[in-house]
N, C-alpha and C positions, 0 to 999 in steps of 0.2 A: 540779415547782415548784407551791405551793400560794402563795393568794394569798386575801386579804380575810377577812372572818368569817363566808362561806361556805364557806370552803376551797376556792374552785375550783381547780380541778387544771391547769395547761397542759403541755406535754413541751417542750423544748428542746434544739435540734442547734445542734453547736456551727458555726460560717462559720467567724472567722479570728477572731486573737490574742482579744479581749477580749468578741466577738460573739457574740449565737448567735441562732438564730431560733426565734420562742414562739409557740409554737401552742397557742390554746383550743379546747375539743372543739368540736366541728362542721363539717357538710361548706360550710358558705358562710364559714366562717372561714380569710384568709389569717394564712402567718405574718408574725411582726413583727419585726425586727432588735431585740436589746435588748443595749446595753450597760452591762457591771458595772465599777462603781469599787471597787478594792479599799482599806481599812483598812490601816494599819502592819503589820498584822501577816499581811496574804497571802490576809484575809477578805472576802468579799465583804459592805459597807457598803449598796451601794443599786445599784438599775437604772433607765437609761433608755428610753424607746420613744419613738419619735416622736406615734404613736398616744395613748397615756396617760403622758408626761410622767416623773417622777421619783418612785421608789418609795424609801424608807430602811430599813431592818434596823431594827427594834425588839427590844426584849426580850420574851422571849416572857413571856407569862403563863398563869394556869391556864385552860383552856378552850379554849386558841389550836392550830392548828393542829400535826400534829407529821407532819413527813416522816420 
């Protein structure tokens, strides 16, 4: 998972149905529960964390990050 206009990188292990926990690199960094709401069509639209609130899917543009 890539995030912001740094591209920071976290990995992500899945917990249970919609869950998974997000880990940012570093060794003092815990993970974080984040939950995905899916779009009509089975896509993932946006995440939650308790930690940093509510992230949305944008369109990407040129320059943006690419996994």
């Amino acid at each position: 998972m890539k995030a912001g206009p740094a591209c920071y990188e976290g990995s992500l292990r899945h917990d249970s149905y919609d869950t998974f926990d997000l880990k940012w690199p570093g060794e003092t960094t815990l993970p974080d529960p984040l939950t995905f709401t899916l779009d009509p069509s089975g896509q993932a639209a946006s995440f939650w964390t308790e930690a940093y609130g509510t992230f949305a899917r944008v369109q990407a543009t040129k320059g943006d990050c690419q996994l």
